[in-house]
N, C-alpha and C positions, 0 to 999 in steps of 0.2 A: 465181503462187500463193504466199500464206505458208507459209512453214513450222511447220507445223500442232504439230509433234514439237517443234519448241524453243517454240514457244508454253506449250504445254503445261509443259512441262519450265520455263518462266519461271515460269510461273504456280505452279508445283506449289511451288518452290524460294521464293514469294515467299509463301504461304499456310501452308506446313508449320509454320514457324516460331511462327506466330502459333496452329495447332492445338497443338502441342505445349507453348505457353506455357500455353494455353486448357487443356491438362490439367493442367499441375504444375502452377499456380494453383488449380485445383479439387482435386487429391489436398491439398495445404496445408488447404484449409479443412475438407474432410472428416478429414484428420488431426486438425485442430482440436476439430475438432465430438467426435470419438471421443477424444482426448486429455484432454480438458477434462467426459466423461460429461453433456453436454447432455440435455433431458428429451428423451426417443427424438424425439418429434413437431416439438420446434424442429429440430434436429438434421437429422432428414428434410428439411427443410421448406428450412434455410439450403441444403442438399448442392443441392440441386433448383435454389432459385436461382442459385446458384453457376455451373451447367452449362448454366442456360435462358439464362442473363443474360453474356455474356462481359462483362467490364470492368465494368459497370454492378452486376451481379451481389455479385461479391466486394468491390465497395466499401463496398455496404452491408452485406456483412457485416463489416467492416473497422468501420465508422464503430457500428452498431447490434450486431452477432453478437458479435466479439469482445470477452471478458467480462471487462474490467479493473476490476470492480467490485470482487473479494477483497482487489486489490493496494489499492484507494482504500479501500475499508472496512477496510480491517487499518491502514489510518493513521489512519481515524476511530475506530476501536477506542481507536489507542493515543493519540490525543488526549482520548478519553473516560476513560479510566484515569488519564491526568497530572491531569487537572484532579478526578478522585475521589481521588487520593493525593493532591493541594493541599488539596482539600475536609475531607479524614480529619484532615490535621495541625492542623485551624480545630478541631476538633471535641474542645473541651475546654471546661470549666467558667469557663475565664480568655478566652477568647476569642467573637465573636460570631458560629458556626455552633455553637455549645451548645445553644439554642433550636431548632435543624433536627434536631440529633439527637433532642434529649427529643420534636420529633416523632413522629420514627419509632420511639423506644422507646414512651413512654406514650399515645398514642395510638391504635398498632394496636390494631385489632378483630376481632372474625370476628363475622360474620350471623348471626342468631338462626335463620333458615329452614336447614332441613336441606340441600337442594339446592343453595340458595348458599353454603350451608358448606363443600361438596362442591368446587365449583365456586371457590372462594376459594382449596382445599389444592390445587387442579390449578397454580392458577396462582402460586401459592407458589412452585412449584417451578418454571415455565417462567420469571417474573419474580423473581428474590429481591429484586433492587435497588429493586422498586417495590411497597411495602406496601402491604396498606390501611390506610384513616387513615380517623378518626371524625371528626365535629363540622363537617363543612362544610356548606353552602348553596347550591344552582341553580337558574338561571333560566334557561328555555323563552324562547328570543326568535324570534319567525318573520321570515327573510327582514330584508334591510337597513334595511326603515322602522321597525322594532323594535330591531336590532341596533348600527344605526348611529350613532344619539340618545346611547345608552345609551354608547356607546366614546365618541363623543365629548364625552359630559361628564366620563368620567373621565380624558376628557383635559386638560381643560381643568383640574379639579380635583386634577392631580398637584401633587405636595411635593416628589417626588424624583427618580426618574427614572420614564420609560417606556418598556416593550421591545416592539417590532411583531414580527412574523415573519408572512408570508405570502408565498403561493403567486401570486398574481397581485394589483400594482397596476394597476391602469388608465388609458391613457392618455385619460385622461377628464375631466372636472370632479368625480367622484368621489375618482380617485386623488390630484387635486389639493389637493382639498379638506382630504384627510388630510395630504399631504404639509404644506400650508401653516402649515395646527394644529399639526401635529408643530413645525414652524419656528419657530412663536411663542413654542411653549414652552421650547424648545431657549435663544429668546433672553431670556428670562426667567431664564435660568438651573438649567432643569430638562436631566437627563441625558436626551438619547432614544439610544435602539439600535432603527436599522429594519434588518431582516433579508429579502429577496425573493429568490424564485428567480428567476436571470435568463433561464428558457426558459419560466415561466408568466409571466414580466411584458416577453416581447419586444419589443411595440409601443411600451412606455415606454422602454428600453433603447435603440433604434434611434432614438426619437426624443429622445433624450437627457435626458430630462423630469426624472432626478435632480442633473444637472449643479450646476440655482442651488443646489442646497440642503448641496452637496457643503461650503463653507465656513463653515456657520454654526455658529459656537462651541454647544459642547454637543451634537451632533448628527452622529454617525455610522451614515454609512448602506453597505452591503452587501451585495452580489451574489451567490447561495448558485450555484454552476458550478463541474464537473471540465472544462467545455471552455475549454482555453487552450493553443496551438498553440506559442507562449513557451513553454512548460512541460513541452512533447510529452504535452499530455492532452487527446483526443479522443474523450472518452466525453458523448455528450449524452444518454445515458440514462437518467444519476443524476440525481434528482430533487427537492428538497424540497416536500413538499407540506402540510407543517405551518400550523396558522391559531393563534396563538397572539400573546394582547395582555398583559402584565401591568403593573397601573400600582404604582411604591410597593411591589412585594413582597406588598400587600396584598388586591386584586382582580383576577381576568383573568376572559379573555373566550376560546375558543375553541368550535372549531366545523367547517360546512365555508363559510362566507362568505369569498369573498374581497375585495378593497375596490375594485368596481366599479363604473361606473352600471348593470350590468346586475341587479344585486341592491335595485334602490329603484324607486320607479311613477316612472313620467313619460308623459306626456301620451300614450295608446294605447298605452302599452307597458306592462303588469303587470309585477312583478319577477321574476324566478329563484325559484324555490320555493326556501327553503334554510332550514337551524334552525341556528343559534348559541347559546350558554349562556354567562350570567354566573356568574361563582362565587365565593366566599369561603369562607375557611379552610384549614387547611390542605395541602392539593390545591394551591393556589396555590404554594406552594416548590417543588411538584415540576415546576411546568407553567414556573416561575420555572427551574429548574435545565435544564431540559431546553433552555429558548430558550440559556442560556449554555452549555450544550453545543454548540450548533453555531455560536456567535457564538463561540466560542474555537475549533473547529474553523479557521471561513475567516477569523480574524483574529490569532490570538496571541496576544490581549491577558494582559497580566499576570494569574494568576489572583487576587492578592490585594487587587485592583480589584474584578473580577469575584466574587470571594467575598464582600466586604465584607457589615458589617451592613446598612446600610441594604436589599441585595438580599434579604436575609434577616431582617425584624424580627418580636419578637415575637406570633404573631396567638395570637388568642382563636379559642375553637372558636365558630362563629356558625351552624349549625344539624346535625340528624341523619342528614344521608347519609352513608353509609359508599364512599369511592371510593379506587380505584388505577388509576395512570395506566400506560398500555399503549403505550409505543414501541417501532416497528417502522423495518426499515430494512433494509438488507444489509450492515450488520456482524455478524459472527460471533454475538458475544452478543444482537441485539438479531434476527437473520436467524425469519423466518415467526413472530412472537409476535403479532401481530394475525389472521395466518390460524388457529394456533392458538385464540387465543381465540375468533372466530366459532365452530369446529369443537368448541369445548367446550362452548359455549351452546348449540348445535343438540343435541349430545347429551346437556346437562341439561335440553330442554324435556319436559315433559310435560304441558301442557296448551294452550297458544299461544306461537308466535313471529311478530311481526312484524316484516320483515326491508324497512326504505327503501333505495335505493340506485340512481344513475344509471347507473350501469356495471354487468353482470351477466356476467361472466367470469370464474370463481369458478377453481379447483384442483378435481380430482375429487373428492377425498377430501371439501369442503365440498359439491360438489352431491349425493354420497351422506350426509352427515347430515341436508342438508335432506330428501329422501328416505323416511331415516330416523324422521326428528320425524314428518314427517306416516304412516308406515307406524303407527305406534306408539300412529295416533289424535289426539296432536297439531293445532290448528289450526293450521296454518302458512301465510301470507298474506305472498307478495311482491310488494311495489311499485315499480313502474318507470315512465320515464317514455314516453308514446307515440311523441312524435317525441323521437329524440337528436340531440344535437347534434354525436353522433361516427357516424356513420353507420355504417362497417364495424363499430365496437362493438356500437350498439344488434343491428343485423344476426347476430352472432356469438350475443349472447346469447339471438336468439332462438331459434338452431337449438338450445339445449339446453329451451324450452320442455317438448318432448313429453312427455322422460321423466321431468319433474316431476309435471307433470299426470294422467300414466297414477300418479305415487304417491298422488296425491292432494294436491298444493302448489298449492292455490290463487294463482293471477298475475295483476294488475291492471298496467294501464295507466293510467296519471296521465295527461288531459287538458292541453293548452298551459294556462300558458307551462309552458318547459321545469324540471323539476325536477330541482336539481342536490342534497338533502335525503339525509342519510346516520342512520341508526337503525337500530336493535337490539333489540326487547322481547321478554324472554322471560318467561312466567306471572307477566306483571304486576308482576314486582318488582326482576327483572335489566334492568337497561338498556344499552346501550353506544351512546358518540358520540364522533362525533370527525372526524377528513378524510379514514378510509380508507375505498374504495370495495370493493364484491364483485368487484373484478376483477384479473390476476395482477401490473398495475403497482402495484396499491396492496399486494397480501397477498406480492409477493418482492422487490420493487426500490424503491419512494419511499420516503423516510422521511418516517415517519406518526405523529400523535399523536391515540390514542382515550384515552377514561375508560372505565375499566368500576364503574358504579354500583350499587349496592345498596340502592333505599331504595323503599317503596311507595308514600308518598306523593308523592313527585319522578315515579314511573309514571303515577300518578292524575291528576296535572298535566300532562304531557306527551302521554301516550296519546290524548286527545280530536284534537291536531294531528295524529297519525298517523292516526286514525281520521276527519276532516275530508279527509284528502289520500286516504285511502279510498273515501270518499264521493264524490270528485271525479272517480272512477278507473271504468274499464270493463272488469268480470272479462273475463279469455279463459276461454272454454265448450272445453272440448276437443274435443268434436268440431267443432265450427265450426274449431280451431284446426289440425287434423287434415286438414281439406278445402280449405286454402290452396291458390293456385294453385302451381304444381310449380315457376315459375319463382322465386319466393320463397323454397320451400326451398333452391331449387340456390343462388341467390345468400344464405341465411343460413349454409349449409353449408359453402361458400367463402372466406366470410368466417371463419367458423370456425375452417376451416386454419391464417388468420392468425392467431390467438391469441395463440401462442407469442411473437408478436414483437410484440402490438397495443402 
């Protein structure tokens, strides 16, 4: 017979250890989690993991939970301030940032309309650093077969330099296609600065697709990542998600395009639903300053390179929209100023908002103004796409359908292909675009670049694409939406949960 008592006693002596780790690994993170004042719901959410998940568990809170973001954005802070005290000392009469100041002195505006006047002193104060500015010009470009033409003849047309920044190249004939232009021009003797996050452009990254072009005179390129193991920085959460082109100082392009094949037709394949905008005037120095904000961030470069005139030459005002640029991020100064701004548009609407957007995982405080707008009488009209392409996303956002619908917020579903299209209209004259999405990666963690517009005719041109992708779309009926099968809810509801960490 074995001995049943020292078995036991092996066994007990050979598992205790491993419960006991299995506790003070989980009191650490719940420490954590309550040290650190997490939103109650992630908080829950990670402790839970923590205790369901041994090993597996705390990793990912380790890799995703743990919030090294303060420490990394308190050095993007204070890179952002070197390079504004570099900027401040340019900023004289004898030197060539004189012309970017009398921007922002003689130029600001405020709106003739009461509401966006309103709406202009809110944001005054959430953005000081970013004014509005008078005399500029936009263009509506739909999707890549619009947007792509248009970038790449300003490419071809640079004098001086050209600055890329995007969120994903393609390892495609797409991405190629840019990269190789870029390289031509580079060897021609034009400056390029290409800018990519390396967690939206993985598949190019792994397959090393920027390697040839790493050498060519005039041409540097850069990978926006806090994950470097070299460095003991293991945060893959921070994200850039900025689309921003400017050629010459003189023209840019942003938007939510990124430089894919999935954004242009090809033979059975329609593109990505998506809107881009060209712009000129002055708007352009800010969308110009912002790319060398983060290109001195993960590079160094001398600021008084980076400051030069040429990045900054003298533009003429070339038409009458009134715009200020809106970046967002999780740096202290720049921390919820896009979730802000939606939340202050919702509460200036008072007659329609149309709100595009592929991601629908808002902050509460935004799904009680949309709410709101529509309580108030408001038309308020959201557009999403049917099928997403992020599954537990789409899923999440829909379990907040109900209590929109019970306000009266009209919800449309966009028809394939998939729509990745981000918009903002409010009573036809407030617009906002740009790459942040309605959901908590864009409004607390990526750093994001929107415009917020002021002009009714730039609406009157615009609005018909929104109202096109409308037309395209299939209201949810509430109670049709109401009589879902249960198993839908449970798994939108579940998804849900996940939120906090989507």
């Amino acid at each position: 017979m074995p001995n049943l008592t020292g078995l036991n006693l092996q066994w007990i002596s050979w598992i205790l250890p491993e419960i006991l780790l299995h506790i003070l690994i989980f009191l650490l993170v719940a420490y954590h989690c309550i040290q650190t004042r997490k939103e109650p719901a992630a908080a829950v959410l990670w402790m839970f993991i923590a205790w369901s998940f041994p090993i597996f568990g705390p990793v990912l809170f380790l890799i995703f939970g743990v919030n090294r973001v303060p420490r990394r954005a308190w050095h993007k802070q204070v890179t952002d301030q070197r390079l504004r005290a570099a900027r401040q000392a340019y900023e004289n009469e004898a030197l060539p940032m004189a012309y970017w100041r009398s921007v922002h002195e003689s130029l600001a505006a405020e709106p003739q309309d009461r509401t966006a006047r309103e709406l202009n002193n809110v944001m005054n104060a959430i953005m000081p650093d970013y004014p509005l500015l008078a005399g500029n010009a936009i263009i509506p470009l739909l999707d890549g077969d619009e947007a792509f033409p248009l970038m790449m003849a300003a490419i071809r047309n640079a004098r001086k330099h050209i600055h890329v920044q995007t969120f994903i190249i393609g390892a495609d004939n797409t991405g190629r296609m840019f990269l190789d232009l870029l390289a031509e021009r580079a060897r021609s003797g034009i400056t390029v600065r290409l800018l990519y996050d390396r967690f939206g452009s993985t598949p190019a990254v792994l397959r090393q697709m920027f390697r040839p072009y790493r050498h060519i005179p005039n041409m540097q390129i850069c990978g926006w990542t806090q994950a470097n193991a070299l460095k003991r920085q293991f945060l893959v959460n921070l994200r850039n998600h900025r689309k921003i082109m400017v050629v010459d100082g003189s023209e840019a392009f942003t938007g939510g395009i990124n430089l894919h094949r999935e954004n242009i037709t090809r033979p059975e394949h329609p593109p990505i639903r998506d809107y881009h905008f060209h712009l000129t005037g002055p708007i352009v120095q800010e969308l110009q300053y912002s790319f060398l904000r983060d290109w001195y961030f993960m590079t160094n470069d001398n600021p008084e390179i980076l400051l030069q005139q040429d990045n900054f030459p003298h533009l003429e005002p070339t038409g009458s929209s009134l715009m200020r640029l809106a970046n967002s991020g999780p740096t202290p100064d720049e921390n919820g100023v896009v979730a802000d701004l939606f939340f202050e548009c919702l509460a200036s609407a008072r007659r329609q908002v149309l709100a595009v957007t592929p991601y629908f995982v808002p902050t509460q405080s935004i799904i009680h103004a949309f709410r709101s707008a529509a309580l108030r009488g408001a038309d308020v009209r959201l557009l999403l796409p049917e099928k997403n392409n992020h599954i537990y996303a789409g899923l999440a956002g829909r379990s907040l359908y109900e209590e929109l619908l019970r306000a009266g917020v009209r919800i449309f579903h966009r028809r394939p292909p998939f729509m990745h299209a981000k918009a903002f209209m409010v009573d036809d004259h407030i617009v906002m675009i740009g790459s942040a999405n309605l959901d908590i990666r864009s409004l607390q963690l990526n750093y994001e670049t929107n415009l917020l517009i002021f002009d009714r005719d730039f609406a009157d041109k615009f609005k018909p694409m929104i109202i096109n992708d409308l037309n395209a779309a299939t209201e949810i009926r509430p109670n049709e939406w109401r009589s879902r099968p249960g198993h839908r809810k449970l798994m939108e509801n579940f998804c849900h949960l996940l939120s906090p960490i989507l």
